[in-house]
N, C-alpha and C positions, 0 to 999 in steps of 0.2 A: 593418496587414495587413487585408484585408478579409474579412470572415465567411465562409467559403466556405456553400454550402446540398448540403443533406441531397439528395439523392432519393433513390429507391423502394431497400432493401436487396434484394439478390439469394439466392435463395432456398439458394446453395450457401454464401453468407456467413451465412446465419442458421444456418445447420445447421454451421459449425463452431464461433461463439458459444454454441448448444444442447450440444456436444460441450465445451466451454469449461466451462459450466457441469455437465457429467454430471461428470466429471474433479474438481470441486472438490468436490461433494456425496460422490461416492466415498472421498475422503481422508479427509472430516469421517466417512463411515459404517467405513473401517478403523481409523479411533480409539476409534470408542465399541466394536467390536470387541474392538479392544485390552484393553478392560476387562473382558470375562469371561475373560482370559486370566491362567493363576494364574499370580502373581507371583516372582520369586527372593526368595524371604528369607533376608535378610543373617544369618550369626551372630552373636549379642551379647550382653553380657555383663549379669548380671543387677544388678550392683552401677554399673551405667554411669548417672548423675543425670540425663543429658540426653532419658533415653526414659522415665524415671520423672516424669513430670507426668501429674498427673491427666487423665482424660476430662470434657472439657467440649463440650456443644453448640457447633454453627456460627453465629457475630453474623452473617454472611451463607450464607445456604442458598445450594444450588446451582441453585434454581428462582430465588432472589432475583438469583443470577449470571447468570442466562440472560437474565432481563428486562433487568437493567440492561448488560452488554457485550454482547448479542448482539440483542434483541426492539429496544429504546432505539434506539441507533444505527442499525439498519433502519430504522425508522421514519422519524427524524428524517432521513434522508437520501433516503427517497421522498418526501414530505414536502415539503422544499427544494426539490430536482428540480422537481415539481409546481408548485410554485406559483412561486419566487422564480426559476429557470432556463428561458431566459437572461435578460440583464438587459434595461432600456429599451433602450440603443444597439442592441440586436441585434434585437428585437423588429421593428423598423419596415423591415426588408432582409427579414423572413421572412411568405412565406406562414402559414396555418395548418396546415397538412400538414408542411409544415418545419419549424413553430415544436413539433407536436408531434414528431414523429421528433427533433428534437433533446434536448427533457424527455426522453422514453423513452430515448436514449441515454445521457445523463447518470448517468438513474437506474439503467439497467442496470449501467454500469463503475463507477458507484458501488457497488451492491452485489457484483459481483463483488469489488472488492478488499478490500472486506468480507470476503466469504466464503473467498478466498484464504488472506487473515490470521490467520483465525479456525479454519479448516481446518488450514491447515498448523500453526499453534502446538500445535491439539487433539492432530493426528497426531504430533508430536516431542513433547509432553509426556507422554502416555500410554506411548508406546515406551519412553522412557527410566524413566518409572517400573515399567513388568516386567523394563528389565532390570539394573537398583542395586540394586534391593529393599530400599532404606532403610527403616529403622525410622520410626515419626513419634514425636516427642516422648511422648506418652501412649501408648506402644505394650505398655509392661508392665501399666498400666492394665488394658488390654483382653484383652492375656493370659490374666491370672490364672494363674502358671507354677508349675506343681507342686514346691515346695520340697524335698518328702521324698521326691523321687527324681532329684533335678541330676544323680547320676553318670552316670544310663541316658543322656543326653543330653548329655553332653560333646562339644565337636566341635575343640576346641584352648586354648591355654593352659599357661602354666607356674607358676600358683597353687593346684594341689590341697594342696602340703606344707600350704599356711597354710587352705584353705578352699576347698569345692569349689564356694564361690560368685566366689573368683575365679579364674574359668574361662570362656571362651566356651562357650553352648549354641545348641543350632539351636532352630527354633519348634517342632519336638516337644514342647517343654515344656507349652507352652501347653494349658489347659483348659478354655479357654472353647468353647462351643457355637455360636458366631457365629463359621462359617466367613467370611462375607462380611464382617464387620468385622474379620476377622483380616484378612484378607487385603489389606485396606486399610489394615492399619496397617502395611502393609510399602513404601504407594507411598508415603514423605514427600518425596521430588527427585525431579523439580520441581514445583514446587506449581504443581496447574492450576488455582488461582481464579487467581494472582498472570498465568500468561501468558494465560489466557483475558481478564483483566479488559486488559491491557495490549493485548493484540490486537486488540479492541474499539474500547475507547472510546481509546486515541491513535490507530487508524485515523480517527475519528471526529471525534478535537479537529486530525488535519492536515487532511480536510476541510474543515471550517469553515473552517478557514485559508486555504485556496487558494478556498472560493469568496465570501469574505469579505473579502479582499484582505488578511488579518495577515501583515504581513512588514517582516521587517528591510530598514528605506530601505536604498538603495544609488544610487550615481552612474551606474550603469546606465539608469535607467529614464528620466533626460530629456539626460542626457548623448551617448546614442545617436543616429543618425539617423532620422529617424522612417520611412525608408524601407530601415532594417535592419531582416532578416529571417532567421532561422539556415533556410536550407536542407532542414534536416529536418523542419521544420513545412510546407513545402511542398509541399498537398495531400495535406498528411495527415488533418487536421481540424479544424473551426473555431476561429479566435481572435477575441476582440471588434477592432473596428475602435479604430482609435486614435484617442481622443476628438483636436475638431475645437482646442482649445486646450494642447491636449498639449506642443505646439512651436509657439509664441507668433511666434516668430523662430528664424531661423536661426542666429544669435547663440548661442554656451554658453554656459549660464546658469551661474553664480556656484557655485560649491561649495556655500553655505552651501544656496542654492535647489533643488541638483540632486532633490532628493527631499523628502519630509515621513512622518513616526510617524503611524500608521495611530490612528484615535480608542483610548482605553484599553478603556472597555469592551468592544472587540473582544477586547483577549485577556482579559477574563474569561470572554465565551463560548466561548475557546478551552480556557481553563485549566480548566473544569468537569467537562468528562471527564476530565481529567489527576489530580485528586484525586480525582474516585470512584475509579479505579486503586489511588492510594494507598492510601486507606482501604479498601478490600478488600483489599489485598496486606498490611494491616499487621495486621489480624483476624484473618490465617489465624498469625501467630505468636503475637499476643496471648493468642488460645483455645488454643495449643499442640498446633496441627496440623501446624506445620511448624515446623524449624531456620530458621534465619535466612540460610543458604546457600539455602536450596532456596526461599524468598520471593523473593531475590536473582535466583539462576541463573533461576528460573520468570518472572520479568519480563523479563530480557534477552532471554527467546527470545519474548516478547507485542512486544514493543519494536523486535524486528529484522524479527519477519514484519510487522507493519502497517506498517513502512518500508518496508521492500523492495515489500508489495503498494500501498501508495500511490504509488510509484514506475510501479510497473509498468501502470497505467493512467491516472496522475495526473499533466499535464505540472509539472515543478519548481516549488517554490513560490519559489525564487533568481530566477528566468528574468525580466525585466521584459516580456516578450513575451507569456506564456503565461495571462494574464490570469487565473486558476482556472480554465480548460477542461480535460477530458481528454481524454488522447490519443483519437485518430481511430477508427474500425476499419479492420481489413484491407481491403488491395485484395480482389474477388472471386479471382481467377488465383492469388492468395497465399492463401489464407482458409487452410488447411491447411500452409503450409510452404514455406520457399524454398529454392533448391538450391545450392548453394555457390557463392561469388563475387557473393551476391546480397547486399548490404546491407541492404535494408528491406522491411520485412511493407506497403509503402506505394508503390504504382506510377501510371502514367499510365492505366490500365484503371480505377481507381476503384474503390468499392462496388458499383453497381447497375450493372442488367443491362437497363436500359428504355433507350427512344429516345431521353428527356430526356438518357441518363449519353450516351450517343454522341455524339448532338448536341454537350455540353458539350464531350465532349477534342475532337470535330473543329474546333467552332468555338476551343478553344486553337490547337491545333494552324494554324490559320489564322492569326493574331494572331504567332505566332510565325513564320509563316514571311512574315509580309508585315512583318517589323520584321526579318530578317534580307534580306529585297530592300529595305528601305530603308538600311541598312548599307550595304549592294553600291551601291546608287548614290550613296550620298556618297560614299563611298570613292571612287568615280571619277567624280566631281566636283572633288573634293576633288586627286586624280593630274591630272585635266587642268588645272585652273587653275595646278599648281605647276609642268607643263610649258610651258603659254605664258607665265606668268612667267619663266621659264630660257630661251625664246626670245626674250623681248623686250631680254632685258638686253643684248646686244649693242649694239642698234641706239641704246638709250638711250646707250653709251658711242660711238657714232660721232656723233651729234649734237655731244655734248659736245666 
């Protein structure tokens, strides 16, 4: 498929991109929100061993969190953008005006799904921790719950006969003068390092992946026609061309040949974010900050949004087509919204709003209609020579 090129973006498509991005920054500023918002806490029992561990400082600060799954991954993805996109094959089709509208594109949907990810995990992580109000591990620690008065603070329980310590209390008890640390020992589910870190940097390691090419061979990639093309990529936005040895012959290649395992060390620079994850998700248990549910559930939900948002402007890393580009932008006429029975945010109107984007669909639009009048005239080409065929036959059988 040939590279399509960028022109000028139209000034109503940049402003729903602008609107794109207010939307995600909003999400991420209702989370941090979230957190002056005092907490439920849970009632609990003072003889429970699981909230009795010590207070221990953070192996990873939340400034150290910010650098490595949020500062890091930026970076390294304007970064990329900039320098290595797009590659040689595409370079040499493109102006310089194109060549950069294209980096700026990349780099933008790059960080947008970033920020998606990142945003949304914040926002569901912090929600849910005001409303569990789970204890954290070291939660009596930080208490310090008034022993010589449990009864005033009872809130359920059927062990006063044996001891009125076992008995649920509410945080009443508590007499510590560190409202703000109290209060944070009640968010233990879900732990926001474990979905911050995962939201992050596996946004980050699929990334690399797609623009990197790590992917599991498949019989797709040369088994197909080299002039198969799924439909929905059309005109929606750039794919690399199909290198010129790609399909050698027409001829299917051999199972064994249809594909080849991408070099190794590609997936170590895959994997390297995928272990800083780890190793932040595993410190916030180690230091007994968190249950070992709430490191769990806190990753699955870093794990699902940086899917979902790599998805969401990242074409498939499965697809043998979609070479590591990301999806297109909106047509202009769509930038905001389509109306029912529409199927795609991707029309024959295009991006931009210059003489060049008109020009372009007219001159499609030409090319198309002069390959459906060549149609029309084979086709009756094609009706007339099979009618004077079926007239001659006659006469061939009176000769005979």
């Amino acid at each position: 498929m040939p590279f399509l090129q960028l022109g000028r973006p139209s000034s109503r498509l940049i402003f729903s991109y602008l609107l794109d991005w207010i939307v995600i920054l909003a999400t991420a500023g209702v989370g941090g929100a979230l957190n002056f918002i005092e907490p439920y806490k849970r009632p609990f029992s003072l003889l429970n061993l699981d909230i009795a561990f010590p207070f221990a400082p953070s192996t990873v600060s939340v400034k150290t969190l910010v650098l490595v799954a949020v500062v890091a991954p930026g970076l390294l993805i304007f970064l990329l953008s900039i320098l290595l996109i797009p590659g040689p094959s595409a370079i040499k089709s493109l102006t310089r005006g194109q060549l950069w509208r294209r980096k700026l594109w990349e780099w933008n949907v790059g960080w947008m799904g970033l920020g998606l990810s990142l945003a949304s995990a914040y926002f569901i992580t912090q929600g849910m921790k005001n409303l569990f109000g789970v204890a954290r591990p070291h939660m009596l620690a930080v208490c310090q719950p008034d022993l010589s008065n449990i009864d005033s603070h009872i809130v359920g329980g059927f062990g006063q006969d044996i001891s009125a310590r076992w008995t649920l209390v509410s945080a009443s008890i508590c007499q510590t003068t560190d409202t703000a640390q109290l209060k944070d020992s009640f968010r233990s589910f879900p732990s926001g390092h474990s979905s911050t870190s995962w939201s992050g940097l596996l946004y980050l390691s699929l990334w690399f992946c797609a623009k990197f090419g790590v992917r599991i061979p498949t019989f797709a990639s040369r088994l197909a026609s080299p002039s198969t093309s799924p439909d929905h990529l059309e005109g929606s936005l750039p794919v690399h061309r199909q290198d010129a040895d790609s399909f050698p012959s027409q001829r299917a290649p051999s199972l064994e040949t249809a594909s080849a395992a991408p070099p190794t060390y590609l997936l170590v620079i895959a994997f390297v974010p995928i272990g800083a994850a780890i190793y932040i998700t595993s410190s916030r248990y180690a230091d007994f900050h968190h249950h070992g549910f709430d490191v769990i559930f806190g990753s699955l939900i870093g794990i699902t949004t940086s899917m979902l948002s790599f998805r969401y402007y990242q074409m498939p890393l499965s697809h043998h087509l979609t070479n590591g580009w990301a999806w297109g932008p909106r047509s202009k006429a769509r930038a905001f919204g389509v109306g029912i029975g529409i199927e795609r945010y991707v029309g024959e109107e295009g991006w931009d709003s210059s003489a060049l984007g008109r020009n372009r669909r007219n001159t499609r639009r030409d090319e198309n209609s002069m390959d459906s009048k060549e149609d029309v005239e084979m086709q009756r080409h094609t009706r007339s020579g099979s009618a004077e065929s079926r007239g001659s036959a006659p006469l061939v059988g009176g000769n005979e």
